[in-house]
MMTF fields as JSON, N, C-alpha, C and O atoms, coordinates in Angstrom:
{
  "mmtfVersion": "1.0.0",
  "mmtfProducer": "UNKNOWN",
  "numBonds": 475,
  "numAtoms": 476,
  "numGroups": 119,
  "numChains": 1,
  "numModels": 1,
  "chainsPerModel": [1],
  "groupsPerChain": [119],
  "chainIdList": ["A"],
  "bondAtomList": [4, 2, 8, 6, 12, 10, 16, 14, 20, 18, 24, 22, 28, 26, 32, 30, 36, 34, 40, 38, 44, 42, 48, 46, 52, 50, 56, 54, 60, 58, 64, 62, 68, 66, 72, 70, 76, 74, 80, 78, 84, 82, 88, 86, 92, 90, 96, 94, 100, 98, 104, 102, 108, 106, 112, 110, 116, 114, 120, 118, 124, 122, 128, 126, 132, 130, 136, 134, 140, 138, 144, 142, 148, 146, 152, 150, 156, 154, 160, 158, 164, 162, 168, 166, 172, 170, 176, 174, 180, 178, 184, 182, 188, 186, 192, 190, 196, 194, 200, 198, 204, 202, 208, 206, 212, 210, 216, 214, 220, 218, 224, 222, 228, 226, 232, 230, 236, 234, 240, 238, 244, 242, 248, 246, 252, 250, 256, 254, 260, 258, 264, 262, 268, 266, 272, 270, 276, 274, 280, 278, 284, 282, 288, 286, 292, 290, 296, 294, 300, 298, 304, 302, 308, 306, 312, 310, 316, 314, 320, 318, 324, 322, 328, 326, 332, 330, 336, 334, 340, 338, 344, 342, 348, 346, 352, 350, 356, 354, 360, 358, 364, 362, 368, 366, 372, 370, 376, 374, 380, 378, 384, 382, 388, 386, 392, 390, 396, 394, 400, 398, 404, 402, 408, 406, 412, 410, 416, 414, 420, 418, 424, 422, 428, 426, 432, 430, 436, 434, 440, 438, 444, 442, 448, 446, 452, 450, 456, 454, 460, 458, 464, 462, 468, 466, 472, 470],
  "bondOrderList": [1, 1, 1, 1, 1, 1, 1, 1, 1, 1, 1, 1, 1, 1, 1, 1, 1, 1, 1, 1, 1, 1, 1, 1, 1, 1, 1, 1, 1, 1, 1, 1, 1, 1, 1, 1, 1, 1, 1, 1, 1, 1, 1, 1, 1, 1, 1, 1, 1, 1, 1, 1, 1, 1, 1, 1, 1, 1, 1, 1, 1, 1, 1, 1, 1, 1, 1, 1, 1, 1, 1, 1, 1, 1, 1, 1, 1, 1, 1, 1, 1, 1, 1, 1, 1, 1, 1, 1, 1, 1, 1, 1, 1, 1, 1, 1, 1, 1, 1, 1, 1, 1, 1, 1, 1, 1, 1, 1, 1, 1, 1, 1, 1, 1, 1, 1, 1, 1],
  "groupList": [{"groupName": "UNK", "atomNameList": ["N", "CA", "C", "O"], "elementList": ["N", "C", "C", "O"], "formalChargeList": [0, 0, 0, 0], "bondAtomList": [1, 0, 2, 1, 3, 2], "bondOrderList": [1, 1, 2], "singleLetterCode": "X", "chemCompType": "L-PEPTIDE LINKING"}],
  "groupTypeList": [0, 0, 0, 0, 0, 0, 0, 0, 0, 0, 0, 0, 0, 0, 0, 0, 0, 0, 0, 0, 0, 0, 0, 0, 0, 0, 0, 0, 0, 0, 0, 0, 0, 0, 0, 0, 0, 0, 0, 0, 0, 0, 0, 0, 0, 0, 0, 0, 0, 0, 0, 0, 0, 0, 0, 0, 0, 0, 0, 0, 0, 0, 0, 0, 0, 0, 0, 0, 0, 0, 0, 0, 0, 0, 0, 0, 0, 0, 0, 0, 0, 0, 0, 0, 0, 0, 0, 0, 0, 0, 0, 0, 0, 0, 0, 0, 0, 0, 0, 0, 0, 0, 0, 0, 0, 0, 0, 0, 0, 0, 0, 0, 0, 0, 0, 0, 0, 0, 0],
  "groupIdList": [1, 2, 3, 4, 5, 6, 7, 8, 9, 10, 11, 12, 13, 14, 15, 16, 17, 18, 19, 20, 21, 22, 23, 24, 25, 26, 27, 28, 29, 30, 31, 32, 33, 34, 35, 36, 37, 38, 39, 40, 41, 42, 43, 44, 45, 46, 47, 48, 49, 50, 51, 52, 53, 54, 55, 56, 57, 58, 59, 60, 61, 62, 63, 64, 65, 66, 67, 68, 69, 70, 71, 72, 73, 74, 75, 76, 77, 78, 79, 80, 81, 82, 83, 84, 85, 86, 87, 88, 89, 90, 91, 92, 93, 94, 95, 96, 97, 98, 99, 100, 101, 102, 103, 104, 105, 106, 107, 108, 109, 110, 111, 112, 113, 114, 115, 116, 117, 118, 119],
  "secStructList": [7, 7, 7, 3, 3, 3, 3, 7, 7, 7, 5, 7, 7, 6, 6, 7, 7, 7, 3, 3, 3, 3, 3, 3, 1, 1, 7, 7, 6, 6, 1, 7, 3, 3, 3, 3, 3, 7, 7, 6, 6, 1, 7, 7, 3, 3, 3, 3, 3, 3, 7, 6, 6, 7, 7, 7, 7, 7, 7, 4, 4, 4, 5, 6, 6, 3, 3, 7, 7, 3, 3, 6, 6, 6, 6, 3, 3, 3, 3, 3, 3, 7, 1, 7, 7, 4, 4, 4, 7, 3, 3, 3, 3, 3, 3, 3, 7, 1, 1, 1, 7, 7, 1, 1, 7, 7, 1, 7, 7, 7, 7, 7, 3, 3, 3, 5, 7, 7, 7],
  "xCoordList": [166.461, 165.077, 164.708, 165.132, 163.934, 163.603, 162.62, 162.013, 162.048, 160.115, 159.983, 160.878, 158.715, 158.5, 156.78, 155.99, 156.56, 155.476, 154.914, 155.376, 153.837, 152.963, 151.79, 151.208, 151.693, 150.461, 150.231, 150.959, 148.79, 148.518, 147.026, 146.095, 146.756, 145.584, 144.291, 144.504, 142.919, 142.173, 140.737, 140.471, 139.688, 138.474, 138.24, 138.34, 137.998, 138.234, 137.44, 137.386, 136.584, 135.361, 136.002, 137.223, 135.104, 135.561, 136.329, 136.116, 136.94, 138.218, 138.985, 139.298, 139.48, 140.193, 141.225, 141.432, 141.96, 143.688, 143.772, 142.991, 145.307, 145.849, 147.133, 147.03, 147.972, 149.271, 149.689, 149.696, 150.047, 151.172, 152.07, 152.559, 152.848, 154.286, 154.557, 153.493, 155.598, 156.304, 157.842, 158.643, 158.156, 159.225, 159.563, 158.808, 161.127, 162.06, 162.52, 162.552, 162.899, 163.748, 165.502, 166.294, 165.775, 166.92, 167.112, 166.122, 168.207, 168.938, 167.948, 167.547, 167.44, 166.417, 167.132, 166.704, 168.766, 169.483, 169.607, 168.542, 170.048, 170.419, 169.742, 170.072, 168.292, 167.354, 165.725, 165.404, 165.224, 163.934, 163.189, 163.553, 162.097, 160.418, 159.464, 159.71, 158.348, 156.927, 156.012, 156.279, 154.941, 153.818, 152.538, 152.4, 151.933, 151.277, 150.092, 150.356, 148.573, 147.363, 146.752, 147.115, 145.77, 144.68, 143.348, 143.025, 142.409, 140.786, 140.369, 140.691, 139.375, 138.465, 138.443, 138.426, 138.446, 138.186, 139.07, 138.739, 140.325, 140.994, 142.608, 142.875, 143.734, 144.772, 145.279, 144.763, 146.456, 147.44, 148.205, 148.78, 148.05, 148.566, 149.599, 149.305, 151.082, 151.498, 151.184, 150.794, 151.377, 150.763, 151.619, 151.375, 152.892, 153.767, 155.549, 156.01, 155.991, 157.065, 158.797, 158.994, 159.619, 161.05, 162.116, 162.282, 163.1, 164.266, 165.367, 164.879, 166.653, 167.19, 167.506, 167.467, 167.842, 168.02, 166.792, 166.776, 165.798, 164.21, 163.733, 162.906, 164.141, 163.452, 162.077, 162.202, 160.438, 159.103, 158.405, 158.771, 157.643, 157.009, 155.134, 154.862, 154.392, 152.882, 152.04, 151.76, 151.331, 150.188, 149.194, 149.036, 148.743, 147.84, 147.211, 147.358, 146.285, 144.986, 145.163, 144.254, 146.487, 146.791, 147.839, 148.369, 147.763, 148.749, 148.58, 147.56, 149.049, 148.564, 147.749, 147.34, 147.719, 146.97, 147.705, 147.706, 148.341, 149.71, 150.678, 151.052, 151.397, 152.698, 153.724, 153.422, 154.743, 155.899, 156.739, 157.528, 157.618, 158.848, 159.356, 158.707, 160.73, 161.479, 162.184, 162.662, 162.226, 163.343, 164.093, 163.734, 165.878, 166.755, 167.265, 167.726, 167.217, 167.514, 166.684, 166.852, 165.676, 164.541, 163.958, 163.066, 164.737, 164.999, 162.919, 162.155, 162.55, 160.715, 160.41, 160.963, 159.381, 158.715, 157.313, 156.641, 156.931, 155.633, 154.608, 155.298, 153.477, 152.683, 151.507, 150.639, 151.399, 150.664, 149.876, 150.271, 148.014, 147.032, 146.027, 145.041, 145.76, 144.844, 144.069, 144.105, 142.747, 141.743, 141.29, 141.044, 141.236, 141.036, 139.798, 138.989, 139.136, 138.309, 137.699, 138.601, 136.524, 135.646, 137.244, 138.069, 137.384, 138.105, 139.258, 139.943, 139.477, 141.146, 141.082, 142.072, 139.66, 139.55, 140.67, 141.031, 141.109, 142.518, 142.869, 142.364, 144.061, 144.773, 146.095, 146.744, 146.241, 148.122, 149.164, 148.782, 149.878, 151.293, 152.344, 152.741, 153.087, 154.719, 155.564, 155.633, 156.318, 157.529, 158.992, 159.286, 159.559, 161.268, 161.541, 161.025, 162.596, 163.074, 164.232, 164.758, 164.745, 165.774, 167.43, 168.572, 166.777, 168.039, 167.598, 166.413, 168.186, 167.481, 166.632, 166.393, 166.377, 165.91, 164.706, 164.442, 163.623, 162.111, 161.148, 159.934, 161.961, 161.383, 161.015, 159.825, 161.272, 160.98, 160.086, 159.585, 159.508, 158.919, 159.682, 160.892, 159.519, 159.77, 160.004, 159.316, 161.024, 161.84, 160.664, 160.008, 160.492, 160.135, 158.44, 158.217, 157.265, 156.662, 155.89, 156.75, 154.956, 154.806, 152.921, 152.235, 152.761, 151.4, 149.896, 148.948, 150.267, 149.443, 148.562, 148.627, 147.889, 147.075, 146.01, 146.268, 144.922, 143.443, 142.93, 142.92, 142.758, 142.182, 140.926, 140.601, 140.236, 138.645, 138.152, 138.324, 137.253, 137.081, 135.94, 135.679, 134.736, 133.339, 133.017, 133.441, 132.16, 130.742, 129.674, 128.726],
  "yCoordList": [22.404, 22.139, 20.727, 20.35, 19.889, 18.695, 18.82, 19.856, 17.931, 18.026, 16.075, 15.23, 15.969, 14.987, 14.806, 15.747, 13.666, 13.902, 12.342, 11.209, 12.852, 11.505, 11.487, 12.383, 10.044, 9.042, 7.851, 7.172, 7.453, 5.937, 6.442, 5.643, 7.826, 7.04, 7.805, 8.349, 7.649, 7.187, 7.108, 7.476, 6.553, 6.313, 4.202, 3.515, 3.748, 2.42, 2.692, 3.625, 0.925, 0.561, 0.057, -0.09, -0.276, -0.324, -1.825, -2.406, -2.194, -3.382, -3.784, -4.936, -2.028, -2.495, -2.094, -1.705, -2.113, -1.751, -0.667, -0.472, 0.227, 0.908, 1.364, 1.694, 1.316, 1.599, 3.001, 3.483, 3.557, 5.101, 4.931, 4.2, 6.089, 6.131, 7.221, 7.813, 8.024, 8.891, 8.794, 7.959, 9.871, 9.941, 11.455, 12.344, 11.268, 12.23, 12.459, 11.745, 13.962, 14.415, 14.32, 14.599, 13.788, 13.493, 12.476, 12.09, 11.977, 11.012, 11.124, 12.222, 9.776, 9.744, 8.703, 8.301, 8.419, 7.316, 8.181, 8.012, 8.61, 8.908, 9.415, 9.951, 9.489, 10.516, 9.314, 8.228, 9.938, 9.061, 9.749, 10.679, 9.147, 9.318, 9.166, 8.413, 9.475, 9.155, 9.435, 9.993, 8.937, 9.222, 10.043, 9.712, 10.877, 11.751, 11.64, 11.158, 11.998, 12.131, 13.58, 14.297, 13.726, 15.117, 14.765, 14.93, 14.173, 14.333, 15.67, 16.328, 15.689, 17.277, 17.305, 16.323, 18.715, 19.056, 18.324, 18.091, 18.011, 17.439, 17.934, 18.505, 17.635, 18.02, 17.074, 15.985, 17.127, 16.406, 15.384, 15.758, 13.999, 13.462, 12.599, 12.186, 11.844, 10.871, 9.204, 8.453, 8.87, 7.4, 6.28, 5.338, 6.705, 5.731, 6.342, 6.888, 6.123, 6.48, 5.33, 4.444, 5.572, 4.646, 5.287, 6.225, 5.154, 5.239, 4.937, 4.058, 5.202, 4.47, 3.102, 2.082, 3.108, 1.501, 0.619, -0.416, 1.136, 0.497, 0.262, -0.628, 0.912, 1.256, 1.813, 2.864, 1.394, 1.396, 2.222, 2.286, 2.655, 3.161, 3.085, 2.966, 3.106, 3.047, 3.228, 2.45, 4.898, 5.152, 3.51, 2.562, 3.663, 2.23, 2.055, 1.0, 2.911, 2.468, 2.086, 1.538, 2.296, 1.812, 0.312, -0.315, 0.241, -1.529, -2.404, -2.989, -2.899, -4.064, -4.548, -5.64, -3.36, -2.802, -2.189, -2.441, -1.301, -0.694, -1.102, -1.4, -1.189, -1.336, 0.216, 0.636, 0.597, 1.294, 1.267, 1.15, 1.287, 0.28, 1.556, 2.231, 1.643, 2.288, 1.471, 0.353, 2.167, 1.935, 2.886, 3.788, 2.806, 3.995, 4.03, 5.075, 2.979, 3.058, 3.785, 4.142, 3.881, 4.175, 5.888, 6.64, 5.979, 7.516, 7.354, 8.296, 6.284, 6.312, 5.411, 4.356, 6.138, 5.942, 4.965, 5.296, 3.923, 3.082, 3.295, 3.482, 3.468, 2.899, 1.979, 2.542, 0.707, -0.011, -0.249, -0.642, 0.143, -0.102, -0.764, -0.11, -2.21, -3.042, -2.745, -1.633, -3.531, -3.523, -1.928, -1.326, -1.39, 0.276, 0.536, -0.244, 1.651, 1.79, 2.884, 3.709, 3.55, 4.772, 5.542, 6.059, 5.42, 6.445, 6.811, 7.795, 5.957, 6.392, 7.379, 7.848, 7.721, 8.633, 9.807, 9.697, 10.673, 12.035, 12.222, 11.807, 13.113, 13.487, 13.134, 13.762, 12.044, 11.498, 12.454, 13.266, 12.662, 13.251, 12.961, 13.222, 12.306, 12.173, 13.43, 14.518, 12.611, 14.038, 13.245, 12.071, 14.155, 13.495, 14.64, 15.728, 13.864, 14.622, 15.126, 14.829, 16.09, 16.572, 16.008, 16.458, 14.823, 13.85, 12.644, 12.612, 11.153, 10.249, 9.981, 8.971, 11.372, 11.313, 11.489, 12.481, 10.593, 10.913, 11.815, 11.73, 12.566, 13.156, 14.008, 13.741, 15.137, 16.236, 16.361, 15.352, 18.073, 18.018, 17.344, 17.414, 16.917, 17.057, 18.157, 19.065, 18.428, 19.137, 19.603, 20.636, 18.566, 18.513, 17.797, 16.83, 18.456, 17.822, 17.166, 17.089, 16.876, 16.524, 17.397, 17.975, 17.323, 17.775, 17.592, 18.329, 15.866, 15.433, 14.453, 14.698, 13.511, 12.665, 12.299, 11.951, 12.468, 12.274, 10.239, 9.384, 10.111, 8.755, 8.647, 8.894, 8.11, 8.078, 6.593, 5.845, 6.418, 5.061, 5.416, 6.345, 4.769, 4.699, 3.738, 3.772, 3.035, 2.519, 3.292, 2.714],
  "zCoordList": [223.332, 223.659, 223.211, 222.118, 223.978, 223.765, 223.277, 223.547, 222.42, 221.836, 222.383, 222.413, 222.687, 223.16, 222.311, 222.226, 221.871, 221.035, 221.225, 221.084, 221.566, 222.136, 221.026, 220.415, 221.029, 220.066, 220.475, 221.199, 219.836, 220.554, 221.199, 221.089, 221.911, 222.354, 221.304, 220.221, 222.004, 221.438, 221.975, 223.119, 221.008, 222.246, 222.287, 221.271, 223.417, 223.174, 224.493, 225.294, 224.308, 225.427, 226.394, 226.44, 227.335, 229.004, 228.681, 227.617, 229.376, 229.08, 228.051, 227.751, 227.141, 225.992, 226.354, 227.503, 225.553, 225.438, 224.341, 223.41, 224.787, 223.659, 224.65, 225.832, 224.11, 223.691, 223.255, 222.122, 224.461, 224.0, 224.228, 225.09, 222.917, 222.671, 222.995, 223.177, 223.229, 223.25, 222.717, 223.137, 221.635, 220.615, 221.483, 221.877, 221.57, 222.151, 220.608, 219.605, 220.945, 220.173, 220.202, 219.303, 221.67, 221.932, 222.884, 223.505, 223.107, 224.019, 225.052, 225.438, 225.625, 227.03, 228.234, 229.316, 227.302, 227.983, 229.406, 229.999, 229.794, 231.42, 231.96, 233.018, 231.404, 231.811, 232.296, 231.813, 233.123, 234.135, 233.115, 232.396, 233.166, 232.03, 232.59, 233.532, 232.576, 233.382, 232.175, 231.111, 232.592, 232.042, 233.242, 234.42, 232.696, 234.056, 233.236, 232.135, 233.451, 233.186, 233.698, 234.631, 232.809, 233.644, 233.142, 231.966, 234.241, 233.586, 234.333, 235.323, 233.179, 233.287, 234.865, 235.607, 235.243, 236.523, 237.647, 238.81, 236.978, 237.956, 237.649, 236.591, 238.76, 238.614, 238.135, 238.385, 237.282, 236.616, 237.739, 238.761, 237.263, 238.113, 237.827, 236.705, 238.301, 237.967, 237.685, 238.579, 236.58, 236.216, 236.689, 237.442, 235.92, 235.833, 235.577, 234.575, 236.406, 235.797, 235.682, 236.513, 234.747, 234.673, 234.946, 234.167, 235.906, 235.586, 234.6, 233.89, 234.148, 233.101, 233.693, 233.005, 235.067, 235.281, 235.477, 236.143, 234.839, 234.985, 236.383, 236.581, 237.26, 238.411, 238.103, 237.475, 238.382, 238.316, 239.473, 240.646, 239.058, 239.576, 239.439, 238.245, 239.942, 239.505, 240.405, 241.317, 240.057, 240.901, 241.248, 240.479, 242.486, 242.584, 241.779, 241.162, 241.41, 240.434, 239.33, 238.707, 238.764, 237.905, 237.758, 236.841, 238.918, 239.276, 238.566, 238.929, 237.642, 237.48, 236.122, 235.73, 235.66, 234.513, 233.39, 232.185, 234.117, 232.94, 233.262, 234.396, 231.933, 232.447, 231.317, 230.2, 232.111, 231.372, 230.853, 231.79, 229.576, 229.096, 228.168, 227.369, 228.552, 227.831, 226.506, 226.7, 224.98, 224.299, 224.012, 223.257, 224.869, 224.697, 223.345, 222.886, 222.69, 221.165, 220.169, 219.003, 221.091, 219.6, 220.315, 219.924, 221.249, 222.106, 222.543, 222.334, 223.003, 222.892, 224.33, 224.641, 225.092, 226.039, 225.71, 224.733, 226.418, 226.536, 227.141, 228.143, 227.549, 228.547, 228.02, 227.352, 228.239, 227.754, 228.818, 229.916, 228.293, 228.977, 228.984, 228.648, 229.32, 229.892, 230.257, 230.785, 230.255, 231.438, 231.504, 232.549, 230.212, 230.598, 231.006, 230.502, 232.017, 232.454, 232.46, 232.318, 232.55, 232.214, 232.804, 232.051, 234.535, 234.993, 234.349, 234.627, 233.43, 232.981, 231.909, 231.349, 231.608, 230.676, 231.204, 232.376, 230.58, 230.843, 229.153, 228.11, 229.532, 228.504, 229.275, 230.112, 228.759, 228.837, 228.739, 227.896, 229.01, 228.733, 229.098, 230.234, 228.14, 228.87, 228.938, 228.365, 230.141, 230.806, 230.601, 230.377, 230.741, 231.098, 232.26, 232.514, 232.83, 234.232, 233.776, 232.703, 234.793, 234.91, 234.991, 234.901, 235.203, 235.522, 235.634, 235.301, 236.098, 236.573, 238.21, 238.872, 238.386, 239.744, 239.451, 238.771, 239.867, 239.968, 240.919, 241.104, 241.372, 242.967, 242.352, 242.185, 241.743, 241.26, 240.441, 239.945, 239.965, 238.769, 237.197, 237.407, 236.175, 234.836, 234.504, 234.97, 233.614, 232.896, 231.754, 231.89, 230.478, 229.582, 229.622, 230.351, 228.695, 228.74, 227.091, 226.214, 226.785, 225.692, 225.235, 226.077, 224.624, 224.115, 224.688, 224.963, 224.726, 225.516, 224.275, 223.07, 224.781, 223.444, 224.675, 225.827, 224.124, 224.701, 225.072, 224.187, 225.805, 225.892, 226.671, 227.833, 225.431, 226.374, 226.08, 225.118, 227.672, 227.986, 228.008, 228.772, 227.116, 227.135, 225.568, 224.413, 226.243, 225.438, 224.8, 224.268]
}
């Protein structure tokens, strides 16, 4: 069983930044990662996700704004967020896949860490 344990977010005003991590409990080398979101009254959606050969991925709304960065050494997932905005308010959660294929659901997911965007 994998545990995946996310930290970093937070409450921060409309155009700040914060930085989530995600810590694997095991090897994430051959394995794809995403980061997914859920605000209230809404379905869980994909943010961002990496392959191990850093193949990217990024819902639009978030273009340009986040970025995703794996360290396979430190077995830990990134998403660093810019320019954050009321809408990005959710509860984050990183996943790992089943393999390095991104098509599918995630295997594994993580707890989830709250991020709220308001003044």
């Amino acid at each position: 069983q994998v545990q995946l344990v996310e930290s970093g977010g937070g409450l921060v005003q409309p155009g700040g930044s914060l930085r989530l991590s995600c810590a694997a409990s095991g090897s994430i080398r051959i394995y794809a990662m995403g980061w997914y979101r859920q605000a209230p009254g809404k379905q869980r959606e994909l943010v961002a996700d990496i392959t191990s050969g850093g193949r990217i991925f990024y819902v639009d709304s978030v273009k340009g704004r986040f970025t995703i960065s794996r360290d396979n050494a430190k077995n830990t997932v990134y998403l660093q967020m810019n320019s954050l905005k009321p809408e990005d308010t959710a509860v984050y959660y990183c996943a790992r896949y089943w393999n390095d294929y991104t098509g599918g659901s995630p295997r594994y997911w993580g707890q989830g860490t709250q991020v709220t965007v308001s003044s």
